[in-house]
N, C-alpha and C positions, 0 to 999 in steps of 0.2 A: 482542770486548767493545767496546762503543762509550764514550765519553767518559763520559756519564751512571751508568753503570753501576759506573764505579768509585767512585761515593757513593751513588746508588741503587739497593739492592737490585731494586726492581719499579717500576713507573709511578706506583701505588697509593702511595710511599713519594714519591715527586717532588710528588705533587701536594698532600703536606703543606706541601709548604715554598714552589710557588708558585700561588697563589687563581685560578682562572678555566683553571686547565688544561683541556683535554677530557678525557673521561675515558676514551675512545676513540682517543686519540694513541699513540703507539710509540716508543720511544727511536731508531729509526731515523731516522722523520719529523725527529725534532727534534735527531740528530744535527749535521746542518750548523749550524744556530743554535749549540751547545752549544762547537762548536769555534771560532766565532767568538769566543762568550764568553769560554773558556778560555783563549785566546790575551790576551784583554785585560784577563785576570785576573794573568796571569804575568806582565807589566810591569812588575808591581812587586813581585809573589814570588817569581818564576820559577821554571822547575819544579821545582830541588832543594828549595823548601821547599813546595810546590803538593804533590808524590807525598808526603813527609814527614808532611803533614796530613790527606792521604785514607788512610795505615795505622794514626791513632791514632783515639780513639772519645774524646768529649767534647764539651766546648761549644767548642771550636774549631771540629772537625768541623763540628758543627753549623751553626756561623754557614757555615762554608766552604760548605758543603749549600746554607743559604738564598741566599747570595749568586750561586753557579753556577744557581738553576733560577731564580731571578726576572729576571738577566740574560738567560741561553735565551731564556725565555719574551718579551721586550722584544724581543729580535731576532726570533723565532718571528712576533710578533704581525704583520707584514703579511701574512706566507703564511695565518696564517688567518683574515684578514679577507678578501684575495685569495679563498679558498676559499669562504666564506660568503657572498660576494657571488655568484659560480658556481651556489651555491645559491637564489638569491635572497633569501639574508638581507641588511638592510640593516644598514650600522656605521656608524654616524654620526660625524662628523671628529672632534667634541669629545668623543665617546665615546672613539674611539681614542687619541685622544690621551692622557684620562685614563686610560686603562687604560696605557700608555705610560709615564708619570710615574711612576706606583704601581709597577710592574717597578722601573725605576729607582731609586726610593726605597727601595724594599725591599732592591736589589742594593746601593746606598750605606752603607742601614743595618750589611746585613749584613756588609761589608767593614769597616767602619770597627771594630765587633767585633773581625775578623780579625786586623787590622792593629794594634788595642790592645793583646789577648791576646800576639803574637808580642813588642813591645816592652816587655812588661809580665813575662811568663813567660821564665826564662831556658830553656827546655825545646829550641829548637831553634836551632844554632849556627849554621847556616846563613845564617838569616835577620841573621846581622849582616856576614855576608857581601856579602850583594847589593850592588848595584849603587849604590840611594838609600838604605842605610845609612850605605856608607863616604863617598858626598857630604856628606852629612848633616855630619858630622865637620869639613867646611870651611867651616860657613856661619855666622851670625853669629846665628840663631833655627833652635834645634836641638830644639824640640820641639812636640809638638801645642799645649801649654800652655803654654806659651809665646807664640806666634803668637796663641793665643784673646786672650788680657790686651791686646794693641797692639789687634788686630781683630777681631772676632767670626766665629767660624766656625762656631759649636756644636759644640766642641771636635771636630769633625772628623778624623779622623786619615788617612783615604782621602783625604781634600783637601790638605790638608798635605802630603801625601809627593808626590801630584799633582806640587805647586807647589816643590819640590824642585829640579827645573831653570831654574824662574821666578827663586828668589831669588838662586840662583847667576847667573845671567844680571842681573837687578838690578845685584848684588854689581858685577860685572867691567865694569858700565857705568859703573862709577864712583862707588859707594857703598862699595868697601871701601875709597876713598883717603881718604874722611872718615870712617871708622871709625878708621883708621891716626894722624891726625893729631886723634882727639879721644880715644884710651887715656891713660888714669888719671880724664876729665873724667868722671865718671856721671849727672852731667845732662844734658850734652850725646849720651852713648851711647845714654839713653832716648830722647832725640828723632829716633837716628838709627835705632833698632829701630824706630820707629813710620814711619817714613820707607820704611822695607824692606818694612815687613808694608804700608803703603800701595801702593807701587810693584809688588808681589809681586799684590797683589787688581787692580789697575790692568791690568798684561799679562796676566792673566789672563782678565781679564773680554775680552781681544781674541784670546784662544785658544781659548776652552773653549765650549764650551752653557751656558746658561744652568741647565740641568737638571742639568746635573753640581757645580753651588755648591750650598751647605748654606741652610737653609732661612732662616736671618734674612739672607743677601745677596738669593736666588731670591724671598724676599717682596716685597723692593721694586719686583720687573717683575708680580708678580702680576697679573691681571687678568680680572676678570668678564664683560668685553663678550664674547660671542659674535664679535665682529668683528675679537677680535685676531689681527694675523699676525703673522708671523716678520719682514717688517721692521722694525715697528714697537718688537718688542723687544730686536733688534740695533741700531738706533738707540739706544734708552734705555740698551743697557750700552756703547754706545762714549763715551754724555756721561756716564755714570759713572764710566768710565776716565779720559777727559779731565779729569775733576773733581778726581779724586783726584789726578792726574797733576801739575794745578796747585797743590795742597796741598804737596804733597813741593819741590816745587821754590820753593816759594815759604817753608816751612819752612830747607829748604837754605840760601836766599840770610838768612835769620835766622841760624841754626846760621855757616854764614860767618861772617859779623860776627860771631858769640861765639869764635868761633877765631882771628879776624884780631886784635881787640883784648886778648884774652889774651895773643896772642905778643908786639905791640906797647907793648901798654900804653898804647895813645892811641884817642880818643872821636872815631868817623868823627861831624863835626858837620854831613852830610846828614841821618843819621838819626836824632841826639841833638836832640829837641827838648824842651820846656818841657812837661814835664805835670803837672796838677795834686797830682798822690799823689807826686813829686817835691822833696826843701824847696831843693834847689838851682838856680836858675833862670838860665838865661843873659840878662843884658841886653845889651841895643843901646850899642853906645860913643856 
């Protein structure tokens, strides 16, 4: 029994769940895609709750279904355009491409489904087992919704858990020792939650595809020209990285000064100047 097989019954049932299959293919052919898939499906479910969810029938399953053949199919896709070209059929870049994205999107969709239902449903014990569950536990934005409110993700939940190692890394570069030294402040927490979910999108945007972020980040590299290539949209998410990057740190050296002067009790008078929405003004001796 090959990979596929343990959620689709026949070809004719795969090709519900992803649009532009042949209808002519074989679960063998598309075997090796499936196991690529599968493997980078189980990252983040592994396989104790992956077999768990291919023996129950629902809208789990389901989503699970959609996400395993639109992924396949994404990896599948250069063998058969490889093929079609063989044949003299022509595939045009920006074809493939968007056919590429739509896999993708579809496999994102259908994860992030996945991944709600599991946190959502107390039904499989397992799953709080894993690996980015019990991290989960130590970080200081410990939920999809969460995360959305500082930065938009379109509630994502496949992204979130993604960036799971991102915020811990954040975290341990020096963001949990001002979380440490700003507990009881809640004004100050909120500025450093937004601080994390910045710095967390920031390494991110220097890790990831851009195909792989949620669609109100992925919209702002969008682009219509026919001309666009791959350098030009890894340039524009490294000055977005950079951008944010500068925010947070430049938040930080504010959040400082609210920490420093709290403990002190004295007005750094570099930074304290005269403003108008102020009634107490310093004059000049």
């Amino acid at each position: 029994m090959t990979i596929l097989q343990e959620l689709f019954p026949t070809i004719a049932e795969f090709r519900k769940y992803a649009p532009y299959a042949e209808s002519n293919i074989t679960f063998d052919q598309l075997n090796s895609s499936a196991v690529s898939a599968k493997k980078m499906m189980i990252i983040i479910l592994t396989k104790d709750v992956y077999s768990e969810i291919v023996k129950v029938d629902g809208e789990l399953k389901k989503a699970l279904c959609m996400a395993m053949a639109n992924l396949t199919m994404a990896k599948q896709l250069i063998f058969d355009i490889v093929s079609k070209r063989k044949n003299n059929v022509d595939i045009y870049k920006h074809e493939q491409e968007t056919m590429r994205r739509s896999f993708i999107e579809n496999y994102f969709n259908a994860m992030d489904t996945v991944i709600q239902l599991l946190d959502t449903e107390d039904k499989f014990p397992s799953w709080k087992e894993t690996r980015y569950k019990k991290l989960l536990d130590g970080l200081r934005i410990q939920s999809t919704e969460d995360f959305d409110m500082l930065y938009s993700i379109d509630l994502s939940y496949l992204f979130f858990f993604r960036t799971i190692p991102i915020q811990k890394e954040a975290l341990d570069d020096g963001l949990s020792a001002y979380f440490e030294r700003a507990e009881g402040k809640e004004d100050v927490l909120r500025m450093l939650h937004r601080c994390l979910a910045k710095q967390t999108i920031a390494i991110a945007l220097r890790r990831f595809d851009i195909i792989e972020f949620p669609p109100t980040i992925r919209s702002l590299f969008d682009d219509s020209k026919a001309s666009r290539s791959g350098k030009d949209e890894q340039e524009r998410m490294l000055a977005l990285s950079a951008s944010l990057m500068d925010e947070v740190k430049q938040e930080l050296a504010n959040i400082d000064l609210i920490l420093t002067s709290d403990s002190s009790g004295s007005v750094d008078t570099n930074t304290s100047f005269n403003r108008p929405d102020d009634i107490i003004l310093v004059m000049p001796c």
